[in-house]
N, C-alpha and C positions, 0 to 999 in steps of 0.2 A: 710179240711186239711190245715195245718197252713204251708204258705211258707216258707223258710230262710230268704228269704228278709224280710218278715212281722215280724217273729222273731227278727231278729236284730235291725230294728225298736223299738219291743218294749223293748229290752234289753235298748237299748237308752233312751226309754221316761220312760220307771221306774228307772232310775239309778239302774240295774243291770251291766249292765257292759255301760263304759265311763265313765263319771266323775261321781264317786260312792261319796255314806256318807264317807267311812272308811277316815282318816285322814293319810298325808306322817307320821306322827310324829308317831301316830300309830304302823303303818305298821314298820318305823324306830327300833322303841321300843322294838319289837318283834324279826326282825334282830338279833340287837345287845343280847339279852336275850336267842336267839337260838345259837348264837355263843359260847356263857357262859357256852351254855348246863345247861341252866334251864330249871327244869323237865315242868316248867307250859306251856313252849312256844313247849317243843319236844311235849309232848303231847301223850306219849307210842313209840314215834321211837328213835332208839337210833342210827345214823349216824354212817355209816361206816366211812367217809370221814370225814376231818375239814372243816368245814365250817368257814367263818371271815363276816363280815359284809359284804364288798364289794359285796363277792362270791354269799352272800344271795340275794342283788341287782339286780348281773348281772340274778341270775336265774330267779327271781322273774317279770326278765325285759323281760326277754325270755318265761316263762310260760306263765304271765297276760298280760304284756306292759305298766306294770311301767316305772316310769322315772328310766332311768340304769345310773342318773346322780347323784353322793354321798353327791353334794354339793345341791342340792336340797332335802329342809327339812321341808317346810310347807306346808298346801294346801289339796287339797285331792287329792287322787290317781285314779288314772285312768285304768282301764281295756277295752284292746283291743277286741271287742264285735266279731270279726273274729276269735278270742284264742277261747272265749265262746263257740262260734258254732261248733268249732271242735272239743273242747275236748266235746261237748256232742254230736255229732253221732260218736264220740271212744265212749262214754258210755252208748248209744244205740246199738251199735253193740255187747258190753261185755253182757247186758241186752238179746238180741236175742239170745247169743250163749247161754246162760245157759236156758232161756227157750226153746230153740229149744230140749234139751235135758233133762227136766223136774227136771235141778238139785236141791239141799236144797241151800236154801239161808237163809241170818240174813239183817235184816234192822233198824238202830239204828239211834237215833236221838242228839244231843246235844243244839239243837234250836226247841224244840217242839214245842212253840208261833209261830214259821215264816216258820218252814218244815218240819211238821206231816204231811198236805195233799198233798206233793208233794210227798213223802216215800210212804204213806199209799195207794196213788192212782198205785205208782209201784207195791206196795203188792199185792193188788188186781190183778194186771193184771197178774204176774209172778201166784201166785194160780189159777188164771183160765187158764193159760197155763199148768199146768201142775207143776209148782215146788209144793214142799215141803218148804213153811215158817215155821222156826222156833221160837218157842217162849220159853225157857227154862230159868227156874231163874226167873220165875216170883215172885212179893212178895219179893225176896231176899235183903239185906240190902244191902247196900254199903255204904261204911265208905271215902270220900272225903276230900280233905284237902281245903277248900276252903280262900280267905283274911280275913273271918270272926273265923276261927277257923278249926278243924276235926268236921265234920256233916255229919249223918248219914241219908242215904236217901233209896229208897223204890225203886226197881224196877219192871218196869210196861211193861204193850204194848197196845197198841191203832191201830187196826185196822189192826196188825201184827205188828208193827213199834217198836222198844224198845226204854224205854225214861226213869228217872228217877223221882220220885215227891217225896215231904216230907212227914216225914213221919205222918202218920194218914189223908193225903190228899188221897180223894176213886178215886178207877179206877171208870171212868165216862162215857170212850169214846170219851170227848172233849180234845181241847188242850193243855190242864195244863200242867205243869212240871217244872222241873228244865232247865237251860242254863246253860251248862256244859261242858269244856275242855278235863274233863278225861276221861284214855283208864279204866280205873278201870272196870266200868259197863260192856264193852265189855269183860272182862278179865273174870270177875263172871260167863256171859253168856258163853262162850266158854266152862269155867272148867264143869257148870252144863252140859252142852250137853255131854263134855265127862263122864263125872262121869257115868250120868244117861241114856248111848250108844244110845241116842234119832239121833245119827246123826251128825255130823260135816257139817259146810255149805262149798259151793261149790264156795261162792262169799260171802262178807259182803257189804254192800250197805250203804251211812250215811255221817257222816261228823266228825269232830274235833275227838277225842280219838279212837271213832267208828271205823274208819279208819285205823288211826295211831297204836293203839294196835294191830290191828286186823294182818294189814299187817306186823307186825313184830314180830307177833306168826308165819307168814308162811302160811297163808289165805289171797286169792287172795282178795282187796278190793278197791271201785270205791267210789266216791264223789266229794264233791261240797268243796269251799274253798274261801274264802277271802285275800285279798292280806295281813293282818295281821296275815294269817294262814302260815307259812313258812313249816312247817312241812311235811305237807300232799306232798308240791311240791318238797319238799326235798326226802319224799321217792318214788315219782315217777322218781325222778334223778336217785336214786340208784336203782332202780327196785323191793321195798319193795310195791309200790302202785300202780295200774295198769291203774288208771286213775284218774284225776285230772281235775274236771269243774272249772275255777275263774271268781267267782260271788260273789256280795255283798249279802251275805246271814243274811242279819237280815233286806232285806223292807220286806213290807207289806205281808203276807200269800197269798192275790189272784194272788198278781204278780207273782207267781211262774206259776199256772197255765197255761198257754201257752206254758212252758218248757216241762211241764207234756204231753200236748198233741202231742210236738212236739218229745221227746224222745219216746213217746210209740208208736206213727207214725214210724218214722225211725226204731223201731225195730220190728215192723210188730204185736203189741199188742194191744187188744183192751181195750179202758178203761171201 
């Protein structure tokens, strides 16, 4: 059993949380872009409230443990590895309650390269508990607008997990895919569940659009965030997202794993 103390430890020694990659300027960027209410940075939430830069800060400083200081603008940013902890046994206990009661779940990725095996290991444990994963929309297009143009991608699932690849790239079961902002794929997925009465999920579980779309169709949803991810913590402000992990979510794919054991711990799942 992985301690908290040993956990936070290694949040530390992998720059998941403490002095992370992601960059103030970054993070900055994003801010000010979410203030704009540009679609790339809400990312399928649409804020009840105005947001300004500062307000993005101060939140931002309150969620992760950024600098809540406006005039500090280089450098990299820093996440309070004590936020970390807590906001993931809040998302091990979300995790417990819906397998305690064998509900339908959705698990979507937008960082397949760095957190397919940490989704796909929840996967697994929620199906041996008793849910229902969903996988609906497979194969379906999805049409993205990305800085290179509208391009059209392929939706997939790996191990239950949804994720997007290019198209004529094959389902494999490895980690391929697209790295991807948009709620679009989650949107596709939803509409196909209702169309085809397969079920509506009881939780979406994920990250970037995954999230953000999901919870502001009005489906409860949980993930992981980046301090250049404002979004996600913005709809846990307004009570569109129900929980909010701030982690550098683009190291290494094994670094995850110690999260994985220690979220399926705290929620009483085995891997």
């Amino acid at each position: 059993m992985l301690s908290t103390g040993a956990l936070r430890a290694h949040l530390l020694a992998a720059r998941l949380a403490g002095t992370v990659a992601t960059s103030r300027e970054e993070s900055l960027r994003s801010y000010r872009l979410f203030a704009a209410r540009d679609p790339r940075v809400l990312i399928g939430l649409d804020p009840e409230w105005a947001w300004e830069q500062r307000d993005l800060i101060a939140l931002m400083a309150d969620k992760c443990g950024v600098s809540d200081d406006p005039g500090h603008t280089t450098g990299h940013d820093v996440i309070d590895p004590d936020r970390t902890l807590a906001a993931l046994d809040a998302f091990a206990a979300r995790l417990a309650a819906v397998a305690e009661r064998g509900a339908t779940v959705l698990l979507g990725t937008g960082h397949p390269h760095r957190l397919l095996g940490f989704y796909a290991a929840l996967a697994d444990a929620l199906s041996a508990a008793g849910c229902t994963v969903l996988t609906p929309a497979q194969g379906h297009c999805v049409d993205i607008t990305t800085r290179f143009g509208l391009r059209t991608y392929n939706l997939d699932y790996v191990r239950g997990v949804a994720l997007v690849r290019e198209p004529g790239e094959l389902s494999s079961g490895c980690a391929t895919g697209v790295h991807t902002h948009s709620p679009l794929p989650v949107r596709t997925v939803l509409a196909a569940a209702a169309e085809r009465g397969t079920g509506l999920p009881e939780l979406v579980i994920g990250d970037h659009g995954w999230v953000c779309g999901a919870g502001q169709l009005g489906f409860e949803a949980i993930g992981l965030a980046d301090t250049d991810d404002p979004a996600l913590f913005v709809g846990e402000a307004e009570g569109v997202v129900s929980v909010v992990v701030p982690l550098d979510d683009a190291v290494r794919s094994d670094y995850y794993r110690p999260l994985t054991r220690y979220v399926l711990n705290r929620a009483c799942l085995s891997q």
